[in-house]
C-alpha positions as CSV (number, residue, x, y, z in Angstrom):
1,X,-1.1,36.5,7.3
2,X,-2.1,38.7,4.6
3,X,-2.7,42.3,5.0
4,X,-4.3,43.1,1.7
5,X,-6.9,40.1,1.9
6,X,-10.0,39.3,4.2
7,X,-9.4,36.9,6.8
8,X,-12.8,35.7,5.2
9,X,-11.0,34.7,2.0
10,X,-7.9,34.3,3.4
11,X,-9.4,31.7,5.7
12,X,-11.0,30.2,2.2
13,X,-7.7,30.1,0.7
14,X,-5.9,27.9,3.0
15,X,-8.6,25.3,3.1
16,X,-8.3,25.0,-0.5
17,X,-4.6,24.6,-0.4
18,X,-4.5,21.8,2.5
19,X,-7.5,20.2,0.6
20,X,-5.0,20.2,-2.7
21,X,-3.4,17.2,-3.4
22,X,0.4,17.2,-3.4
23,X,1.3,16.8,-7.1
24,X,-1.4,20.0,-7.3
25,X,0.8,22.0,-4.7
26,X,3.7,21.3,-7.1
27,X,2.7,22.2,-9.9
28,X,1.5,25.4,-8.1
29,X,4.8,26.1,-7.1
30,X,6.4,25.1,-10.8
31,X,4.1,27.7,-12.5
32,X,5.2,30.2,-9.6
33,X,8.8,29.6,-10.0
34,X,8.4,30.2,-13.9
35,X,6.9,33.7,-13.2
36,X,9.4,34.5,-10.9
37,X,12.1,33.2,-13.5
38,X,10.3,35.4,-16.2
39,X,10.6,38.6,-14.1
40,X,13.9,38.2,-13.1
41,X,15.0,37.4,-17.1
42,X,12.7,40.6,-18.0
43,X,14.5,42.7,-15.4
44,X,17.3,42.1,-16.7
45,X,17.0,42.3,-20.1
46,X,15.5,45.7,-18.7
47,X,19.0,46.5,-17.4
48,X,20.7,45.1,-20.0
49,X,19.3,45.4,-23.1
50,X,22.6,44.6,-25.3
51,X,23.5,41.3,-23.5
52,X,23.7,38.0,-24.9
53,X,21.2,35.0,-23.7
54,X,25.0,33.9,-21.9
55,X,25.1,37.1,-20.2
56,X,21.1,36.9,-19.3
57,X,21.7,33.4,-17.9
58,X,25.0,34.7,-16.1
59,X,23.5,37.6,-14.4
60,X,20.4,35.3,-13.9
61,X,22.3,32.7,-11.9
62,X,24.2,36.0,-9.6
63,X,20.3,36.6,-8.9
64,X,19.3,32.9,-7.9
65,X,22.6,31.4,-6.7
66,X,24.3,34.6,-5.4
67,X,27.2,36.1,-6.9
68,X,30.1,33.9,-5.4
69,X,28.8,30.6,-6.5
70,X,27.6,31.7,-9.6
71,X,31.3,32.7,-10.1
72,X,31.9,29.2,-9.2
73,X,29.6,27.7,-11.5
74,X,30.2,30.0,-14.4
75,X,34.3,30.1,-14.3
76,X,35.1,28.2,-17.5
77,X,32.3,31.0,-19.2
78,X,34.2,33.8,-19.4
């Protein structure tokens, strides 16, 4: 599945996560989706380095919801 790890580990890694119990998995996932939410925020604060925290959150939502819902979402913030 993963080219830059040995089927060895790899192997390891996936016993370890069907062996996990579910509320584990999640709050895998929860610390993953932070990162992720991190980047993206530091991307665009990277881009945009004179926008507001509405703007961030605006340009943030494009990324995660796509840009015509976000539009949706965000049409009273203008």
């Amino acid at each position: 599945m993963l080219t830059d790890t040995d089927p060895k580990i790899e192997k390891m890694q996936i016993e370890i996560l069907r062996r996990m119990p579910a509320w584990k998995k999640l709050a895998v996932m929860e610390g993953l989706n932070e990162t992720v939410r991190a980047l993206a925020v530091a991307g665009i604060k990277q881009r945009h380095p004179a926008a507001s925290p509405a703007q961030i959150q605006r340009e943030l939502a494009e990324l995660t919801l796509g840009p015509e819902l976000a539009r949706k979402v965000y049409a009273h913030a203008k």
